[in-house]
C-alpha positions in Angstrom: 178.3 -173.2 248.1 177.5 -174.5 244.7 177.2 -171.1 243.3 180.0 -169.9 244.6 182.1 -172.9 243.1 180.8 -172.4 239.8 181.5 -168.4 240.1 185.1 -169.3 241.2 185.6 -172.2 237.8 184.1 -169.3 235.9 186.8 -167.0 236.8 189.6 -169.7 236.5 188.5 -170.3 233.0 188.2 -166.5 232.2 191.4 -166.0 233.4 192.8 -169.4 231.4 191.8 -167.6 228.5 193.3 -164.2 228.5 196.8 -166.1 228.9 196.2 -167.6 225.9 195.1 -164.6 224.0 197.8 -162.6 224.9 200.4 -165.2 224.7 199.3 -165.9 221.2 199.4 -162.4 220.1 203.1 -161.5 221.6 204.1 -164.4 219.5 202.3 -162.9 216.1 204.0 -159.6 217.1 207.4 -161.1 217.1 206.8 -163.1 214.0 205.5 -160.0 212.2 208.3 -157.5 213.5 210.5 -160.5 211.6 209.2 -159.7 208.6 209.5 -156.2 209.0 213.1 -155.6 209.7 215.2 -153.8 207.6 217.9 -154.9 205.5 220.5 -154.8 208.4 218.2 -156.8 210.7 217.5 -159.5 208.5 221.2 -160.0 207.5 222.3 -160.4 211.2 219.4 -163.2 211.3 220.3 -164.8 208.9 223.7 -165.0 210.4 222.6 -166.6 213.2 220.9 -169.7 211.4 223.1 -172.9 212.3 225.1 -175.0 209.3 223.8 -178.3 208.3 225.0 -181.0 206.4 222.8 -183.4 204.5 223.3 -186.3 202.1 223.6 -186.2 198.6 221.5 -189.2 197.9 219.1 -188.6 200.7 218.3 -184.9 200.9 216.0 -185.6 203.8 218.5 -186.4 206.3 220.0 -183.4 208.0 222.5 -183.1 210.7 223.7 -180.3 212.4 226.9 -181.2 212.3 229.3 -183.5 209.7 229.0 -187.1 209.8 228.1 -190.3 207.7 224.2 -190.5 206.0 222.2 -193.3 208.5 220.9 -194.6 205.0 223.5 -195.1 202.4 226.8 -194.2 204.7 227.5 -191.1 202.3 229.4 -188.4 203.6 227.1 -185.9 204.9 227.8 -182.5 202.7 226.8 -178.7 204.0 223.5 -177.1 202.9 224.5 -173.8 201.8 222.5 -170.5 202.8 218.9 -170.3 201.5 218.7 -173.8 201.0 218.5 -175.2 204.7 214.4 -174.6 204.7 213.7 -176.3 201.0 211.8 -179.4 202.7 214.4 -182.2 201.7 215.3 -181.0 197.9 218.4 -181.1 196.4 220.9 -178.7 197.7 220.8 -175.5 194.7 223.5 -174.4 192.7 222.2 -171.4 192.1 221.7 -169.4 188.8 218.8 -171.6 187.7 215.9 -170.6 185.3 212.2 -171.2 186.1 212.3 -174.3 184.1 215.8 -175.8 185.4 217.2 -177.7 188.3 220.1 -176.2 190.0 222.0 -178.7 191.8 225.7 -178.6 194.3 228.5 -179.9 191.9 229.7 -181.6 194.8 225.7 -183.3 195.4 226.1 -184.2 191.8 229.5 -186.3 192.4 228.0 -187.9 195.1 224.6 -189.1 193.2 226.6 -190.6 190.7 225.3 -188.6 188.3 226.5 -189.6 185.0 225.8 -188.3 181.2 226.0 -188.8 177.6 226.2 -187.5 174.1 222.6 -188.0 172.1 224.1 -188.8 168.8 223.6 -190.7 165.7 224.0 -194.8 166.5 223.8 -198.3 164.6 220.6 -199.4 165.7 220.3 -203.5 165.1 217.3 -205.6 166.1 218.8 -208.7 166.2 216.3 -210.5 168.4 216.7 -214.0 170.3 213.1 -215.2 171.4 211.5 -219.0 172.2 209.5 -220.6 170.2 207.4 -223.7 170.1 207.4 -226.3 167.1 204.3 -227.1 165.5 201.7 -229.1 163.1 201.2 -227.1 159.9 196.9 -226.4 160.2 196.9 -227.2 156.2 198.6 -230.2 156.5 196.7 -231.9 159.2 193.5 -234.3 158.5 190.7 -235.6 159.6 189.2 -239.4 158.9 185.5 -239.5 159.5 182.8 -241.8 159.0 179.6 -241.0 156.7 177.7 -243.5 157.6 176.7 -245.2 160.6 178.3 -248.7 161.3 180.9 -250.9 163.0 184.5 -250.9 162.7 184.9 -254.0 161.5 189.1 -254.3 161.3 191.8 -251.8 161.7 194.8 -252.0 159.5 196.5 -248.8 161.3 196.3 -249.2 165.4 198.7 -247.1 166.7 199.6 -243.8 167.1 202.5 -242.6 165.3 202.4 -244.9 162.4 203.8 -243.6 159.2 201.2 -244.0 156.6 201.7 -243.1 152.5 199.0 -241.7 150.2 196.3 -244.6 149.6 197.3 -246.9 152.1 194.0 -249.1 153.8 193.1 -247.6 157.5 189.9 -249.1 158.4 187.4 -251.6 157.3 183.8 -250.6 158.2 180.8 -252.3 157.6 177.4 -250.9 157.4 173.8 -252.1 156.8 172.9 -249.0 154.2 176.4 -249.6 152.7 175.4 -253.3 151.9 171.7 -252.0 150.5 173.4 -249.2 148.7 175.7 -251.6 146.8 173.1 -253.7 145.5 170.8 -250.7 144.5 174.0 -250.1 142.3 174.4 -253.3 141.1 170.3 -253.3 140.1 171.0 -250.0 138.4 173.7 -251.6 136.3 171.9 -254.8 135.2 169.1 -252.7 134.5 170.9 -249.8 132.7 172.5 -253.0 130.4 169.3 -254.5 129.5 168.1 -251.2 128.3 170.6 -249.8 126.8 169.6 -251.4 123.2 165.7 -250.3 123.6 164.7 -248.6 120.5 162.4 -245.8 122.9 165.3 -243.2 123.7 163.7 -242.3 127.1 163.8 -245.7 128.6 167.2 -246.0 128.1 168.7 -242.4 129.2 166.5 -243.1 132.1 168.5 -246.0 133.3 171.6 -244.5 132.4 170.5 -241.6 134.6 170.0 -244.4 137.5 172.8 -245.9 137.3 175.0 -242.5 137.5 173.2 -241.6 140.8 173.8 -244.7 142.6 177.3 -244.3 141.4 177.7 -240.9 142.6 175.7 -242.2 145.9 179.0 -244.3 146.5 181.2 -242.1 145.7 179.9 -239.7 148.3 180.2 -242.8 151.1 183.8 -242.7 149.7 183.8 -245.8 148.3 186.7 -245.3 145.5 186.6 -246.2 141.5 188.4 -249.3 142.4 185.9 -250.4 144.2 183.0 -249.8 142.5 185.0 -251.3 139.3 185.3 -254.2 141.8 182.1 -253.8 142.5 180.8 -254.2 138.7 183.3 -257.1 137.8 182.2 -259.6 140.8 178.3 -258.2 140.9 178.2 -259.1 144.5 178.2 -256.6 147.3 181.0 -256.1 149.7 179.5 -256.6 153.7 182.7 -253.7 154.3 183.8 -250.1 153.6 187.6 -249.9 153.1 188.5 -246.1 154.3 191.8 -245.0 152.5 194.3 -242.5 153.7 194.3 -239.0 151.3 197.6 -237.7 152.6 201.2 -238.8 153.1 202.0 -238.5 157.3 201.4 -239.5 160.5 198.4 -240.8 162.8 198.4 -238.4 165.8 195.2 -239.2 166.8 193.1 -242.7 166.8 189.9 -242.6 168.2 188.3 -246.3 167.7 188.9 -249.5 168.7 188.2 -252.7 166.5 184.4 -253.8 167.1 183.1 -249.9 168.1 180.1 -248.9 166.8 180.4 -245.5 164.7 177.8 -242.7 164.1 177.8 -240.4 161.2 180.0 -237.7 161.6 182.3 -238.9 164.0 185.8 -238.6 163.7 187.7 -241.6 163.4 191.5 -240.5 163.3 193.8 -238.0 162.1 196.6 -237.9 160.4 199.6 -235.0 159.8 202.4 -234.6 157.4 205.5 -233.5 159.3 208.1 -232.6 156.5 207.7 -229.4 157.5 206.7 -227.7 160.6 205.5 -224.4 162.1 208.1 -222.9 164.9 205.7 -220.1 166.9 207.7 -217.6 167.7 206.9 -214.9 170.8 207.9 -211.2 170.1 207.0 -208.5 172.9 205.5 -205.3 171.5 208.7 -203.1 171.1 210.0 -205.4 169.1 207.4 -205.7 166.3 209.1 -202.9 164.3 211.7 -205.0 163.9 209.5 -208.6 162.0 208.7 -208.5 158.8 207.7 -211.3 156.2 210.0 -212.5 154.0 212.9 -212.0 157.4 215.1 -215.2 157.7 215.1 -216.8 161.4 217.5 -219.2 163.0 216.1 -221.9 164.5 218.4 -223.6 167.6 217.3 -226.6 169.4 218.5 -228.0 173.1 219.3 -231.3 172.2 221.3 -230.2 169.0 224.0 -228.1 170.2 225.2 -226.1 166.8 222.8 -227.5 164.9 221.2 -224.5 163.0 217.9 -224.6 160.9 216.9 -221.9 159.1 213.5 -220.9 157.4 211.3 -217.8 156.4 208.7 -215.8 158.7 205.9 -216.6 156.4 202.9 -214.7 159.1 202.8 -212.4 161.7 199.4 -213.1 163.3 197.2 -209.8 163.8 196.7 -209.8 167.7 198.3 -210.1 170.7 198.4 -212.8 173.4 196.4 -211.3 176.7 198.3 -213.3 179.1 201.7 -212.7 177.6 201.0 -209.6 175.9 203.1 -211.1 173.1 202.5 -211.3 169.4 203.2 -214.3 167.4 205.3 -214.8 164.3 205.4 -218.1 162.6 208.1 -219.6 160.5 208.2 -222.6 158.5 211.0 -225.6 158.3 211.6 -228.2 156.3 211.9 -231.7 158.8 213.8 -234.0 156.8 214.3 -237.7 158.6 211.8 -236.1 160.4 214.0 -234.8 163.1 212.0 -232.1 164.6 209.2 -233.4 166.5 205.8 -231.1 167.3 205.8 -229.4 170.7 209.4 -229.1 171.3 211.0 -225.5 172.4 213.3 -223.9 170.6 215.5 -221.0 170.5 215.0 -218.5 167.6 217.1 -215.9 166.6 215.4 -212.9 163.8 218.1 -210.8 162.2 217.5 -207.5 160.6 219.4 -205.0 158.8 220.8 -202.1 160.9 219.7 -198.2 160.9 221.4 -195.1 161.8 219.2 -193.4 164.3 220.0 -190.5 166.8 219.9 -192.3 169.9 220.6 -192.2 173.6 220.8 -194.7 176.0 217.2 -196.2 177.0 218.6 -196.0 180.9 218.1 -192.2 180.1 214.2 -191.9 179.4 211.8 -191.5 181.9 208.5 -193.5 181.6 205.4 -191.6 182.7 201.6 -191.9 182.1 202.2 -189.1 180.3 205.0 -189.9 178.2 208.6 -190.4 178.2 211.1 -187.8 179.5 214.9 -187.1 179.7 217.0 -184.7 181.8 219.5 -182.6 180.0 222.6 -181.6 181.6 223.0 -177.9 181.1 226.3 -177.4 182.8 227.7 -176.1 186.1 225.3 -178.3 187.7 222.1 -177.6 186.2 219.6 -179.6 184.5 216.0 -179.4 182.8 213.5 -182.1 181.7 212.8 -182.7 178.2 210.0 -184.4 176.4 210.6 -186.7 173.9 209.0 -189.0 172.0 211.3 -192.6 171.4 211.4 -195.0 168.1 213.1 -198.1 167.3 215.2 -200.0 170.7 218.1 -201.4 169.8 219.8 -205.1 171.1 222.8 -202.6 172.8 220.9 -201.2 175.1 219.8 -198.0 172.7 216.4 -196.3 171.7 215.6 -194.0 169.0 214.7 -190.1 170.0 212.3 -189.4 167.3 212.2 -185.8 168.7 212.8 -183.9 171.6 216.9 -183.6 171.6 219.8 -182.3 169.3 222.8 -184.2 168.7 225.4 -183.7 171.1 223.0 -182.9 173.9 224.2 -184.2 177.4 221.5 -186.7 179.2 221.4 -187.7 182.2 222.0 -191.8 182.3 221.5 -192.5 186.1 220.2 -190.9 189.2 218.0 -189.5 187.4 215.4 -190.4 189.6 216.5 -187.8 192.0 216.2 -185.0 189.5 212.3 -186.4 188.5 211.7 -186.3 191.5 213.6 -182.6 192.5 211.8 -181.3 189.5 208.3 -182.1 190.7 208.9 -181.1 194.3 209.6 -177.8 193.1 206.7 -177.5 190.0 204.2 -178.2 192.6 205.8 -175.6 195.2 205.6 -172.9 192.3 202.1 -174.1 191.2 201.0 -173.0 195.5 203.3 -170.1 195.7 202.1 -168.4 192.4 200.2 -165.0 191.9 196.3 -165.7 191.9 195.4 -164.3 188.2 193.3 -161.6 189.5 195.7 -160.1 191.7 198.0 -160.5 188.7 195.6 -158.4 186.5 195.2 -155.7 189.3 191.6 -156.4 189.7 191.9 -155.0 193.3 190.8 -158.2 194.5 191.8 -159.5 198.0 195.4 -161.7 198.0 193.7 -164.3 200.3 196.6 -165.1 201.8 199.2 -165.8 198.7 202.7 -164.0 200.0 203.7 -163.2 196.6 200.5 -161.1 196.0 200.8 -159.8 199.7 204.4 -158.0 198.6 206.5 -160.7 200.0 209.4 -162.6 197.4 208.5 -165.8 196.2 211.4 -167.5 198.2 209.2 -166.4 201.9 206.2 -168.6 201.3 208.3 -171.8 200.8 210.3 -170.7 204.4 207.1 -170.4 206.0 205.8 -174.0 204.3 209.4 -175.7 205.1 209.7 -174.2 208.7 
């Protein structure tokens, strides 16, 4: 029984597979007696194919009969002949070259497709940017101690005090201040005892003394009025007075009255804010339009047509990673010391205007490549274009350095549609093209490519599409 159920599956599956066999080659048959008819044939086929409408925005869609797109609510417009197997592309115009798009004038009208003239324009970079107010870096100090001691009074306490060119800051008293002093004043009682010795040595030798423990206070920065001070009481002083060097003010104190001090360690700091630094941000397309020497106006929020105006004095070498921005620096005069450090500001860089030919920069494509436009040929055709762009200017314009003529049409919007009609069909002619061999009559096989088979270029992209 078991063999005679696996002789009777056995048949069933035999017989399973004939069907197939045959019905797949009855199919083939028909397709290839398709391809075969005669002129007659194929025109009473092709008479036969059903209209559809599509949209002019979304070539995808198609309908078999007239109606509004699902997507945009578009009129739905018929596909002509020939064009109802392109996969979704634009519906042709026909007429257009290997390197063109061919599109329906009545699809063009319904993208919205609009042009203009490349021609020459008044290119101005009048830019308006933000920028931060700042401390000029040559105009800010730093008070440090060179000795180790104690801060023994503090005649500026707060931050913010104004303070004028030798005004008192700190006193600060110091053990090897105190011995130093009186190795000066040894020097100099010693120096004036010799002086009148009749051996030459002995007294350049204490003059040679006594101008190295001067220069030895002068290095603590202990002033000529106080050594003069000094050499008039012949006592030494148990404090250091530190002096200010600069006209400003303190932005920074770091002690406190009675706090021990190290060598080296900063005590304050002190800027002069008659003029400031204004920071200003400029993106990377607008860097053709900075130069030194450029005039900026300088607007601030709580000074409503209030203008300041200054010079850009730098334009720093690098850009800002975060903010890909580069910076260009301007300097103002503060009188009353109005501006304050750290506030925003709005700054506005004028520069002279060029004539350029220019398009509008709606009209260039950006690739990884480069940058492309779409030329409007007429009667609904179009080809891309290379071109290499300049100067932007504030309007809404950019430079065509070459790449166009003036008075060539481009395409301003819906262009997108044509970038992407253009590669659809560059990538359908790269698959449907003649193998180079075949081309060359090398006699080698076509391996399967209909143009090299005998068929029109037009049947491969029916057979891909259906």
């Amino acid at each position: 029984m078991r063999g005679t159920a696996r002789n009777i599956l056995g048949w069933l599956a035999g017989l399973v597979v004939a069907v197939l066999l045959l019905g797949g080659g009855y199919l083939v048959g028909l397709r290839h007696a398709g391809h075969d008819h005669g002129p007659e044939e194929g025109k009473s086929t092709g008479q036969e194919v059903k209209q559809q409408w599509t949209c002019g925005m979304h070539p995808f869609i198609l309908r078999d009969e007239p109606g509004l797109c699902p997507i945009c609510h578009m009129d739905l417009t018929p596909v002509k002949a020939g064009t109802a197997g392109n996969g979704g592309a634009l519906p042709a115009a026909g007429g257009a070259g290997p390197d063109e798009i061919a599109v329906d004038p009545v699809t063009v009208q319904n993208m919205g497709v609009r042009t203009e003239a490349a021609a020459l324009r008044s290119l101005a970079g009048n830019l308006r940017t933000v920028g931060l107010l700042t401390y000029q870096e040559n105009s800010t100090f730093s008070l440090n101690s060179k000795i180790d001691g104690w801060v023994e009074k503090l005649h500026v306490n707060r931050e913010g005090q104004k303070v004028v060119k030798g005004q008192p800051l700190l006193d600060l008293y110091s053990p090897e201040l105190v011995a130093a002093q009186e190795e000066f004043l040894l020097a100099l009682r010693n120096a004036r005892r010799l002086a009148a010795s009749p051996v030459a040595d002995v007294s350049e030798g204490a003059a040679r003394l006594l101008a190295a423990a001067r220069t030895r206070l002068d290095y603590w920065d202990i002033g000529a009025a106080q050594i003069a001070s000094l050499e008039r009481s012949g006592k030494p002083a148990k404090t250091l007075t530190l002096y200010s060097r600069h006209d400003g003010v303190v932005t920074s104190r770091k002690v406190l009255e009675g706090m021990r001090v190290s060598a080296g360690e900063e005590l304050m700091q002190v800027a002069d804010i008659s003029r400031l630094w204004v920071n200003a941000r400029i993106y990377e397309y607008q860097l053709p339009w900075v130069s030194l020497g450029q005039e900026a106006e300088v607007e601030l929020p709580f000074a409503v047509g209030t203008v300041y105006r200054g010079a850009i004095t730098h334009v720093y070498p690098y850009l800002d990673e975060r903010t890909r921005t580069a910076t260009a620096r301007i300097e103002l005069d503060n009188p009353g010391l109005t501006l304050k450090p750290q506030m925003y500001a709005t700054v506005t860089i004028r520069s002279a205007a060029v004539q350029r030919l220019a398009v509008p920069a709606d009209a260039v494509l950006q690739s990884g490549s480069g940058q492309t436009v779409f030329v409007a040929l007429g009667e609904g055709r179009f080809a891309a274009r290379p071109v290499s762009v300049g100067l932007r200017g504030e309007d809404g314009y950019v430079e065509v350095v070459s790449g166009l003529e003036a008075g060539e049409q481009v395409v301003v919007s819906a262009q997108f549609m044509l970038d992407s009609e253009s590669s659809l069909r560059e990538a359908l002619r790269k698959m449907t093209a003649p193998a180079p061999a075949a081309a060359a009559g090398e006699g080698l096989p076509a391996q399967g490519n209909g143009a090299a088979a005998g068929k029109s270029p037009a049947e491969p992209l029916d057979d891909l599409f259906r």
